[in-house]
C-alpha positions in Angstrom: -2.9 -33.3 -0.8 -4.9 -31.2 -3.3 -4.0 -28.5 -6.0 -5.4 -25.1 -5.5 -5.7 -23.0 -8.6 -7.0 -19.7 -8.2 -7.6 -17.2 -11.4 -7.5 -13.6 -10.2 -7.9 -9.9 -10.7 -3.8 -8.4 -11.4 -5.4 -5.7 -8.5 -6.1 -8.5 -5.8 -2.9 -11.1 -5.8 -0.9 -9.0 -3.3 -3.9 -9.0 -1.1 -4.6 -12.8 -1.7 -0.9 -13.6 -1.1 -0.2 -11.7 1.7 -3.5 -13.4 3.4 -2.6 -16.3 2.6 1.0 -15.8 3.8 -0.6 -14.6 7.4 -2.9 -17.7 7.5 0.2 -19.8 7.1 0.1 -20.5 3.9 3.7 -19.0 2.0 4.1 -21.6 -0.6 2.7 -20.3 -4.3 3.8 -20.2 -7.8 2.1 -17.1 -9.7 1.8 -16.6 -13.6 0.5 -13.7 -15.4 -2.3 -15.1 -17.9 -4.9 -13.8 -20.4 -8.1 -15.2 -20.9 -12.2 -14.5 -20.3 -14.5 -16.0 -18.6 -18.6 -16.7 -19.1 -19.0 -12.8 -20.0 -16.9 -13.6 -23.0 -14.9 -10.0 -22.3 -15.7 -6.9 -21.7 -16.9 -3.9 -23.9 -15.5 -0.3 -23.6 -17.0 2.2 -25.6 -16.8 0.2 -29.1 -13.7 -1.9 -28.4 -14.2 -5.1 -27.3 -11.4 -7.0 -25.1 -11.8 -10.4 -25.3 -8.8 -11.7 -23.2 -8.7 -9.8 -20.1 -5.4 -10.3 -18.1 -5.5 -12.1 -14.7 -2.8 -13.7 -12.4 -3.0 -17.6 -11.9 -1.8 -18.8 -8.3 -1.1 -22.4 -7.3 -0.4 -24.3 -4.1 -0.4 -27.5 -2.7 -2.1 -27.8 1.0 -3.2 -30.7 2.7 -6.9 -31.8 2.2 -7.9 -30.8 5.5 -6.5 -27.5 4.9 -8.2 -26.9 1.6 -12.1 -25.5 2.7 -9.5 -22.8 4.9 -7.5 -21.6 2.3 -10.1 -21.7 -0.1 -11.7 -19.5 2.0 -9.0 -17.2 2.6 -8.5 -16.9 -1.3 -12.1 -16.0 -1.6 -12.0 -13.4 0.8 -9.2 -12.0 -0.1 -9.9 -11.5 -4.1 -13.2 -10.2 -3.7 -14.1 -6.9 -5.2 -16.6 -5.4 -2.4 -18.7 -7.5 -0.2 -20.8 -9.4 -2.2 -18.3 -9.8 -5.3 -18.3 -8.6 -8.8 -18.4 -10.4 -12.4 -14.3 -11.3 -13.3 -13.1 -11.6 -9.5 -12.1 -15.0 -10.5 -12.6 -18.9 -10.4 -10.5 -21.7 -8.1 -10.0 -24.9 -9.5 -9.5 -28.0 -6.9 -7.4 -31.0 -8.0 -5.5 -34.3 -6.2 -2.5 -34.9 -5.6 -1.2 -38.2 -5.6 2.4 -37.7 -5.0 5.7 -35.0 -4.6 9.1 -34.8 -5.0 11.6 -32.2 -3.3 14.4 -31.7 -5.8 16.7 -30.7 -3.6 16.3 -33.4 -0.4 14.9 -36.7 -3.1 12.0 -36.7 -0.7 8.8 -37.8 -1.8 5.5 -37.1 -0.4 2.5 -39.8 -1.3 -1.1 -38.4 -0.7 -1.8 -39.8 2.4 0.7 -37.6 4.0 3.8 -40.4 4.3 7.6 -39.9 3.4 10.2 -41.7 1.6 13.5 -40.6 0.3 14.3 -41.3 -3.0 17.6 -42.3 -4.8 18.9 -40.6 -7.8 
C-alpha cells in the first residue's frame, strides 16, 4: 500500500476528485492549506503573497495501482496541456499497515487481513 499526497490548485480538486472517483478511486481526505512552493509566491502589482492557498488530498491505493492514479491526478489538476507554475506537487509514501475503526480489521502491506481485538 502507498500514500498519495497531492498539493493542488483550490480551482482543480473537484475535477481531480471526480476523476478519480470515475477511475475508481472514491476514498480521499481533503484539507484546505497555505503554503508556496519553489517560486517563493507570487507578486501582484506591489503586494507580494507568499502563502498561496491550495487543497491537500490523500489516499491510500495499492502499489500497483499507484503509477494509475498518479496519473489520473496529474491529468486532472493540470492548468492547460502542458501545465503551469503552482499546479501542484504529489508526494508518494509506504504503507506498512491499516486499521478499520469500525470492523478491528487490519490491513499489512502485502495486502493480507487480520481482525483485531479491542
Amino acid at each position: 500500500m502507498i500514500l498519495i499526497r497531492a498539493i493542488v490548485r483550490p480551482e482543480k480538486v473537484n475535477n481531480v476528485l471526480s476523476s478519480l472517483m470515475a477511475a475508481g478511486f472514491p476514498a480521499i481526505t481533503r484539507f484546505s492549506v497555505v503554503g508556496r512552493g519553489k517560486q517563493r509566491g507570487i507578486k501582484i502589482g506591489e503586494v507580494t503573497y507568499d502563502e498561496i492557498i491550495k487543497e491537500l488530498l490523500f489516499t491510500v491505493v495499492k502499489d500497483s495501482d499507484r503509477d494509475y492514479v498518479v496519473k489520473t491526478i496529474m491529468k486532472a489538476a493540470r492548468s492547460g496541456e502542458k501545465g503551469a507554475f503552482g499546479d501542484g506537487k504529489i508526494f508518494i509514501t509506504p504503507v506498512e499497515e491499516s486499521y478499520t475503526i469500525s470492523s478491528g480489521i487490519r490491513e499489512l502491506s502485502d495486502g493480507s487481513f487480520e481482525e483485531v481485538s479491542v
